[in-house]
N, C-alpha and C positions, 0 to 999 in steps of 0.2 A: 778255177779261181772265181771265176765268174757267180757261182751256184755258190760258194762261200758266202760270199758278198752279199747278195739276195739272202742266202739264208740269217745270216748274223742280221742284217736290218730288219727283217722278216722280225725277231727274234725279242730284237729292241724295242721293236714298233707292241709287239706283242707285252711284254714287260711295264713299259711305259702306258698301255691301256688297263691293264691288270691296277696297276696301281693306285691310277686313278679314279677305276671304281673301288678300291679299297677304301678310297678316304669319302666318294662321294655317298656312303654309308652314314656316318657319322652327323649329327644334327647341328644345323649352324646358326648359332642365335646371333640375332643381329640386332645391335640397339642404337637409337637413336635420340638423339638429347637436341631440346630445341630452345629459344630464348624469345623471350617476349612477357606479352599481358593477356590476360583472359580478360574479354568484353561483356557484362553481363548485359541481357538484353531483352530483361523484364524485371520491372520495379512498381510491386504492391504498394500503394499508396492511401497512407489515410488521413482522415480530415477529426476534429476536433466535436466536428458536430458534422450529422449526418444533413443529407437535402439534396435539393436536384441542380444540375454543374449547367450553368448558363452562359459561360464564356469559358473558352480553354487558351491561356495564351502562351504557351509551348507547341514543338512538333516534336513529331519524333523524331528524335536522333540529337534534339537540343542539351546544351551542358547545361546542369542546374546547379545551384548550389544553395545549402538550408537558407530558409528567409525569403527565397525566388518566390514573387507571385504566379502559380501556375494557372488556377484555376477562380472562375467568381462562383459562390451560389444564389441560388435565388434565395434573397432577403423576403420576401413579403412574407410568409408566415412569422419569422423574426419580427419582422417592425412593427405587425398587428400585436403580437404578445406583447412586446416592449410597450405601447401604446396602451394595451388592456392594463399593465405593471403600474404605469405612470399613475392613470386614472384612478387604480386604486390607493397609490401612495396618495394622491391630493387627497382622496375620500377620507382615509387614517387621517390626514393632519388635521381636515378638519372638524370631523369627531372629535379627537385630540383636544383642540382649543373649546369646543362648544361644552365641551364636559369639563375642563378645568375655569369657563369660565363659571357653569352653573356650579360647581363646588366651592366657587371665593363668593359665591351669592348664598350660596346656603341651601340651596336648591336638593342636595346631593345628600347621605350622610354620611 
């Protein structure tokens, strides 16, 4: 009775391992689904007009949003052009005037 007993567990035990590599055979897809936000963490930035960036006043990681002043650039070649602009707008005006007034002179024909 004894040898029975052994043998049937023997038996089951045997069965019960059969089996289980039968299924661990089969390929087991496992998927995974997550929630949240995707963080981007690089932003090409361009400027209107090109030049050299002499003040930065952001860091990284700051929230910006359109209209933020981030960056200064260096104005001096700007304000030399605007200045050479100026100088030439007076020059025109006063061409301008010196030639209409030599043509109410009769200077002109």
């Amino acid at each position: 009775m004894k040898t029975k007993v052994i043998l049937m567990v023997s038996v089951s035990l045997i069965c019960i391992f059969l089996s289980s590599c039968i299924n661990s055979n089969k390929e087991e897809i496992i998927q995974h689904q997550f929630m949240g936000y995707i963080e981007n963490t690089q932003v090409n930035i361009t400027g209107r007009m090109p030049g050299k960036i002499t003040a930065i006043y952001v860091d990284e990681g700051d929230t910006v949003k359109q209209g933020d002043k981030i960056a200064q650039l260096d104005t001096r070649e700007l304000d030399a052009n605007m200045s050479a602009l100026n100088f030439q707008l007076k020059n025109i005006i006063l061409n301008k005037s010196r030639i209409e007034h030599l043509f109410k002179a009769g200077a002109l024909p």
